[in-house]
C-alpha positions as CSV (number, residue, x, y, z in Angstrom):
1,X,21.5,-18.0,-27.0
2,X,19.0,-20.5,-25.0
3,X,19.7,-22.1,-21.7
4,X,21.4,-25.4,-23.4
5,X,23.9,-23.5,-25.1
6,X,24.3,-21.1,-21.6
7,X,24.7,-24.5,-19.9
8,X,27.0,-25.9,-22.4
9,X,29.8,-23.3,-21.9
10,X,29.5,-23.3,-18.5
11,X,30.0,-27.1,-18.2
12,X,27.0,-27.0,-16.1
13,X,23.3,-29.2,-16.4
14,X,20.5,-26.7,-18.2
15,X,18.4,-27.6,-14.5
16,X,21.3,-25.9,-12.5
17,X,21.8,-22.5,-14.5
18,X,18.1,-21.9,-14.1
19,X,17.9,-22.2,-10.6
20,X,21.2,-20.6,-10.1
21,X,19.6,-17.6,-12.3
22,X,16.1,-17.9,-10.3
23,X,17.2,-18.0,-6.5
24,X,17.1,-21.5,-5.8
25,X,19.1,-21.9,-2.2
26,X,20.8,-25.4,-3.3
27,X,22.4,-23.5,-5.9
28,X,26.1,-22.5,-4.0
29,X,26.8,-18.8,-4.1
30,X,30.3,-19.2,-6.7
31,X,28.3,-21.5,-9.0
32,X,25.4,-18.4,-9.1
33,X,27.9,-16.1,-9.7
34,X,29.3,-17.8,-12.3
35,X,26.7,-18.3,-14.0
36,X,25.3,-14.8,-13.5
37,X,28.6,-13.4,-15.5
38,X,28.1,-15.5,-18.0
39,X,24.4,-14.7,-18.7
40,X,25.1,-11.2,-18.7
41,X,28.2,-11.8,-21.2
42,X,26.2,-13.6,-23.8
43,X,23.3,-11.4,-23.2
44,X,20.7,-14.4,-22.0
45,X,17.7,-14.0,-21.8
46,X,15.3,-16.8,-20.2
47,X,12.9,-18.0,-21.9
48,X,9.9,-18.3,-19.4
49,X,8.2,-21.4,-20.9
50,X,12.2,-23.4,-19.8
51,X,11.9,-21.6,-16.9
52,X,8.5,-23.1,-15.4
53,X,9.1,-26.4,-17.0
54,X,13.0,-26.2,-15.5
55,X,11.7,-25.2,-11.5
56,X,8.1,-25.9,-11.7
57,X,6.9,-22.7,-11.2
58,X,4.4,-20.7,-12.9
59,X,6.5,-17.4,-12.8
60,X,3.4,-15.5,-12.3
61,X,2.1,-13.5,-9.3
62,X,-1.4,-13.3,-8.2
63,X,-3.3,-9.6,-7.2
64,X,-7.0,-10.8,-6.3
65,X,-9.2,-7.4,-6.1
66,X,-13.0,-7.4,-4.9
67,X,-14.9,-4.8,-6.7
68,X,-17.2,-3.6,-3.5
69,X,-20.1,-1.2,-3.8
70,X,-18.2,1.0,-1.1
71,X,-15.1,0.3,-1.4
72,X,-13.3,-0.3,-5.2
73,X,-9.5,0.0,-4.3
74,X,-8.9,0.2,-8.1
75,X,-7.8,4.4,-8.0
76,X,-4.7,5.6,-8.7
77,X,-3.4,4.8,-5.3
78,X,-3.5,1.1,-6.5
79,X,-1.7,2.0,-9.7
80,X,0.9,3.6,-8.0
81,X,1.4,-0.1,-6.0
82,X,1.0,-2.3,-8.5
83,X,3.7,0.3,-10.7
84,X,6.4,-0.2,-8.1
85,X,5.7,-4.2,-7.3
86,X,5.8,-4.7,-11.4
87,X,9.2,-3.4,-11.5
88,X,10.5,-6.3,-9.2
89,X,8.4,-8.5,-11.3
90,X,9.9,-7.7,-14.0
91,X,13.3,-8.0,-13.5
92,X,12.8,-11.5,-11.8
93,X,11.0,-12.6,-14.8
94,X,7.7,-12.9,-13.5
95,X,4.1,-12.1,-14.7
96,X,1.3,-10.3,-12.7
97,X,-2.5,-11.4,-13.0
98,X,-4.6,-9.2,-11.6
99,X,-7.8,-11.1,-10.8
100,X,-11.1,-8.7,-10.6
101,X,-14.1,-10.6,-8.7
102,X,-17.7,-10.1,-7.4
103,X,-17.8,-9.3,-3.5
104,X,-17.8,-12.9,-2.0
105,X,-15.5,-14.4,-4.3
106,X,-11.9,-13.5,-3.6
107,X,-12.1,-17.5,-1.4
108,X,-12.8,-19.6,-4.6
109,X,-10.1,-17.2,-7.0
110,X,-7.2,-18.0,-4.3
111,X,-8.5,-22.0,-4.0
112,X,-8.5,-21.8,-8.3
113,X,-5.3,-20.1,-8.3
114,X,-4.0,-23.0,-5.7
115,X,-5.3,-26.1,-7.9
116,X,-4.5,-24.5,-10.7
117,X,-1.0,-23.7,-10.0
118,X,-1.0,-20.6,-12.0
119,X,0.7,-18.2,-9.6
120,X,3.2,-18.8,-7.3
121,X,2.4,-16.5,-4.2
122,X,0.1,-13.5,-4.4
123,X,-0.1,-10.3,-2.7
124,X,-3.1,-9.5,-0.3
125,X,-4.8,-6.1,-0.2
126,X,-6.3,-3.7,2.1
127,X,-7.1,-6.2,5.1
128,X,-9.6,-5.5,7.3
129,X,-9.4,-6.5,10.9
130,X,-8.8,-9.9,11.9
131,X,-9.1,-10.9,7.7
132,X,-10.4,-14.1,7.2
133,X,-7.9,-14.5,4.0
134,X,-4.6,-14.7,6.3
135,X,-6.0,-18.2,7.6
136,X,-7.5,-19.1,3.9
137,X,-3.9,-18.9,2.4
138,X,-2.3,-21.1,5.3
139,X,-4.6,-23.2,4.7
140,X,-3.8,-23.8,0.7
141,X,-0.1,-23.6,1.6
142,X,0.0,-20.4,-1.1
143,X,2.8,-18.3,0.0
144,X,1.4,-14.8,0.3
145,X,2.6,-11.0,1.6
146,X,0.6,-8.4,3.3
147,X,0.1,-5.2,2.2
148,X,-0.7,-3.5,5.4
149,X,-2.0,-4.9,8.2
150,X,-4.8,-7.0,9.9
151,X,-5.3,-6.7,13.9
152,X,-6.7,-9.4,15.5
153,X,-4.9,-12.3,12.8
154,X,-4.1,-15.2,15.3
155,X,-1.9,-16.6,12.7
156,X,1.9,-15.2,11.7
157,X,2.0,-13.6,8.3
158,X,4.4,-11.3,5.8
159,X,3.7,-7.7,5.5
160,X,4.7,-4.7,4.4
161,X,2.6,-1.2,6.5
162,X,3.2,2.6,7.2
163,X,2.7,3.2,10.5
164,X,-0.7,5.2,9.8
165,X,-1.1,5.2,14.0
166,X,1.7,7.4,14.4
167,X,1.4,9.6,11.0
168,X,-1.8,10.3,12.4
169,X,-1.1,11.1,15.8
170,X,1.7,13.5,14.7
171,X,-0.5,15.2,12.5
172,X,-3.2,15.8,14.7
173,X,-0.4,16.7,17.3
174,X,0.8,19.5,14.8
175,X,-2.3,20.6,14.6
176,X,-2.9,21.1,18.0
177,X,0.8,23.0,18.5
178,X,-0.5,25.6,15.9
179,X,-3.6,26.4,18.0
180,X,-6.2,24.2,17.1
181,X,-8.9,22.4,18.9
182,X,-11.7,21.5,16.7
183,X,-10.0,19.5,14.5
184,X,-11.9,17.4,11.8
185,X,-10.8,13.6,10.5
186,X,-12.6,12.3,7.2
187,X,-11.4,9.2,7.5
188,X,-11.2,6.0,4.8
189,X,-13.8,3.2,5.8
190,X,-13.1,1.8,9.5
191,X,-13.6,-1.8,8.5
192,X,-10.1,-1.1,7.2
193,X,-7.3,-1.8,9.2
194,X,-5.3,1.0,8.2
195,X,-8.5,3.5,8.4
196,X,-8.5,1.7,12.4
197,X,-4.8,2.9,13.1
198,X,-5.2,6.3,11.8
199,X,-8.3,7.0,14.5
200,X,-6.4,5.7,17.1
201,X,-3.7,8.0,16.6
202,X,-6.0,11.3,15.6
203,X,-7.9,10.0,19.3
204,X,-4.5,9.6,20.9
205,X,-3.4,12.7,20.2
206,X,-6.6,14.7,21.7
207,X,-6.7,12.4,24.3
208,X,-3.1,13.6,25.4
209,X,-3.9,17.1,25.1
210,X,-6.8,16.2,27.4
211,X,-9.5,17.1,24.4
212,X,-12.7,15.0,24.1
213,X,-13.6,14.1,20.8
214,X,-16.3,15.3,19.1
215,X,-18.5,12.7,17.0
216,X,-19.9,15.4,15.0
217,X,-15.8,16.0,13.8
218,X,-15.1,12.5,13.0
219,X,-16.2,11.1,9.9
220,X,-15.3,7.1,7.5
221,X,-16.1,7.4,4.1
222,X,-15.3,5.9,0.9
223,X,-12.0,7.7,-0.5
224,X,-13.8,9.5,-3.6
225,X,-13.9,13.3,-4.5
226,X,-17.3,13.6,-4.6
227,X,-17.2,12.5,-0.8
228,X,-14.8,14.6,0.1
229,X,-16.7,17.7,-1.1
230,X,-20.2,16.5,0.8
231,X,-18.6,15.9,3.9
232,X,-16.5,19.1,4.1
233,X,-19.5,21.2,2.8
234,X,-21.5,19.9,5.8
235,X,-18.7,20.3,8.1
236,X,-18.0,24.0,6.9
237,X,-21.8,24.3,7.8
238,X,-21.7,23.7,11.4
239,X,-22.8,26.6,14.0
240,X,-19.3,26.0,15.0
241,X,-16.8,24.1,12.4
242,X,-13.7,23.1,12.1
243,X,-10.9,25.3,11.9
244,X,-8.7,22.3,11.0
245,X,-9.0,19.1,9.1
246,X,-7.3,15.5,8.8
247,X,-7.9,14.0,5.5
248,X,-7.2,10.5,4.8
249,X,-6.1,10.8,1.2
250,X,-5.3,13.4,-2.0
251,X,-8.3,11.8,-3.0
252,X,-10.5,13.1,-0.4
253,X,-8.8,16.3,-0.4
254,X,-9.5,17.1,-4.2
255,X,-12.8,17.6,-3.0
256,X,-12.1,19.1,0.5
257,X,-10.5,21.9,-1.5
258,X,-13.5,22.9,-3.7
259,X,-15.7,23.2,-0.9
260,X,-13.2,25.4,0.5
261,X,-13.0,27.7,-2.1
262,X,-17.2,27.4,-2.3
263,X,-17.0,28.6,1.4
264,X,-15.0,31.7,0.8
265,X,-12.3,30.2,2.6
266,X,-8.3,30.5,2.0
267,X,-6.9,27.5,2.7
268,X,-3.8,27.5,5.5
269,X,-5.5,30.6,6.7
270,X,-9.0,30.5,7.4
271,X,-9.1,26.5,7.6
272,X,-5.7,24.1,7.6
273,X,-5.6,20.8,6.5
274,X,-3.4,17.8,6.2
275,X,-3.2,15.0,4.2
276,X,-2.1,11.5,3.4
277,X,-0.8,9.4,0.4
278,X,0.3,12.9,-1.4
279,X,3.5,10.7,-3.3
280,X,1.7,9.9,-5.9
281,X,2.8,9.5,-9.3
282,X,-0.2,10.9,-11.6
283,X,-1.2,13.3,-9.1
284,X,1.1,15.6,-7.5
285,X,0.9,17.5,-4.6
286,X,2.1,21.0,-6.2
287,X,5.5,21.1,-7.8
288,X,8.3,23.0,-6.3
289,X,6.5,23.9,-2.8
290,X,3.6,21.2,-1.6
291,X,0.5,22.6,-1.8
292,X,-0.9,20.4,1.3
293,X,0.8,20.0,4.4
294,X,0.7,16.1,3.9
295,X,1.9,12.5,6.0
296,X,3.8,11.6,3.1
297,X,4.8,7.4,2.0
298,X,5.2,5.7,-1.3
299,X,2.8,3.5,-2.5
300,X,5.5,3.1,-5.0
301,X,8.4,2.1,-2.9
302,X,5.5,0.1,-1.0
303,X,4.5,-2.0,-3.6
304,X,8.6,-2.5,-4.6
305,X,9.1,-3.9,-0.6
306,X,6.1,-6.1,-1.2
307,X,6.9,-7.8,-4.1
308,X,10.4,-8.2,-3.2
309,X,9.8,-10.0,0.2
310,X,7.0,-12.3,-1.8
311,X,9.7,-13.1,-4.6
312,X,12.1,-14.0,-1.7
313,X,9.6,-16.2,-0.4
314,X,9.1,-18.0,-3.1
315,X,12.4,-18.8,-4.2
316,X,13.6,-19.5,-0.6
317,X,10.4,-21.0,1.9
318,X,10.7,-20.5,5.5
319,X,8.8,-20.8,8.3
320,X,9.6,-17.2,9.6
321,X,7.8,-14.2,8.5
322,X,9.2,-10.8,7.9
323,X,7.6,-7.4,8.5
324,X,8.2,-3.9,7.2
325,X,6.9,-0.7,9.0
326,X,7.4,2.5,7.1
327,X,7.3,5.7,8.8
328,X,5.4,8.3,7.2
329,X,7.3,11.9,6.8
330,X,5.5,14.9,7.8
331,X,5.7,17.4,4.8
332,X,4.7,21.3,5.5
333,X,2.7,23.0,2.7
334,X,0.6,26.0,2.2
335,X,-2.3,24.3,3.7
336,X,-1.5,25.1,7.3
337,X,-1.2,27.7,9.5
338,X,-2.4,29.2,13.4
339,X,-5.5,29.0,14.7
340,X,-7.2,32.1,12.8
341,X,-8.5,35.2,14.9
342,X,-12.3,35.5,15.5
343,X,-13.6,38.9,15.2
């Protein structure tokens, strides 16, 4: 069945069962309904091609990533985003084009995408403070959401964040209960807005414990394993390390763990550590008990929120802006433990 012999048996024009079926507000709620039964009864299924020329739109979302020498957000974190936001897409009909560009570019891809008319809103990732891409987007009149969060934007904006501040703070305040002082953070890049939030709540923490922080502890690096093993090798090799560490990813803590293990160490006795991002779907933290002691969100469910609020906004402009903050949980493992004895 098409969408003129849907609109035929529903006495209705083919321009008003495709906006009933794709959001439009002008469309009255019994007349969507109505029209939403019937689809489902003759098992339709739109045909993108009437759908853009019926609304206009391009039924396509936008995902522009800059590959950076320190910084390539493509990683399974990403996946796990772009897995959970392709599900909403999906079911509203839409296609996703992901848009890979040199470092410098990501302003002339969202201007193309713009003239072109090829997407209809697109998703922005990993701001950095006060991102120059918030006003860039106003500016084109491209209706865009946020994942995460940039400090310092003067203009209002959609977005969808866990509140790394406080996951961070609780960790480190956790830390602290069992005994420890010296407590290490390798954190993600701190041009990042998120990486930003989860120092100030690490620092918030020892400052309300009355502990100064120590540089040498405190540590922004790309997210890789390979990282994660160099910075925790030289931390392990300190006249006096860490007896705890904050780790800003599974990624980081892949590598974390072997130099552990190189050390001599048992992990959640000799050394704890915490971690964040361990819902991951290729890359679980343990199966029946968790393995890490982990600040635990899904960049699943995260990317699902996104794309839903940016669908919503295309199918029904508005002025006003909506925000989601998602608290992180604070999972217990086998990775943490008291302050150890010193003989």
């Amino acid at each position: 069945m098409n969408l003129k012999d849907l609109s035929q048996k529903l006495g209705l024009s083919p321009t008003t069962v495709s906006r009933a079926l794709n959001g439009y507000p002008e469309v009255n709620e019994e007349t969507r309904a109505k029209v939403v039964t019937a689809a489902k009864k003759y098992n339709y299924k739109p045909n993108a091609r009437a759908i853009r020329l019926a609304t206009g739109r391009a039924m396509a979302v936008g995902h522009v990533i800059p590959i950076e020498t320190r910084h390539e957000i493509v990683n399974p974190i990403f996946a796990d985003f772009i897995a959970g936001a392709g599900e909403n897409y999906a079911k509203a009909g839409y296609d996703l084009i992901l848009s890979i560009v040199p470092d410098g570019d990501e302003a002339r891809v969202y201007r193309e995408m713009k003239s072109r008319g090829n997407v209809d809103g697109v998703i922005v990732h990993s701001p950095k403070h006060d991102d120059h891409r918030i006003q860039l987007l106003h500016e084109l009149g491209l209706p865009f959401v946020v994942h995460g969060r940039a400090t310092g934007a003067e203009l209002p904006y959609s977005w969808v964040d866990v509140n790394n501040r406080r996951a961070f703070q609780r960790a480190t305040e956790f830390l602290l209960d069992l005994g420890h002082r010296r407590i290490a953070l390798v954190n993600g890049l701190e041009f990042m807005d998120f990486a930003i939030r989860r120092r100030d709540g690490y620092l918030g923490a020892l400052h309300g414990r009355g502990i100064a922080a120590d540089p040498a502890l405190m540590h922004s690096i790309e997210m890789t394993e390979g990282l994660g093993y160099q910075i925790v090798r030289n931390l392990l090799a300190l006249p006096e390390p860490p007896t705890a560490l904050l780790l800003s990813s599974m990624i980081i803590a892949l590598g974390a763990r072997r130099a552990i293990v190189e050390r001599g160490l048992t992990l959640g006795r000799d050394i704890s550590v915490i971690i964040h991002d361990d819902d991951l779907s290729y890359m679980k933290n343990g199966e029946d008990v968790p393995i890490f002691t982990a600040t635990r969100s899904s960049v699943r469910e995260a990317g699902r929120i996104a794309a839903g609020m940016l669908l919503e906004t295309i199918a029904n402009p508005a002025p006003s802006c909506t925000n989601r903050l998602l608290e992180a949980e604070l999972i217990i493992g086998q990775s943490t433990g008291p302050l150890p004895l010193r003989s």
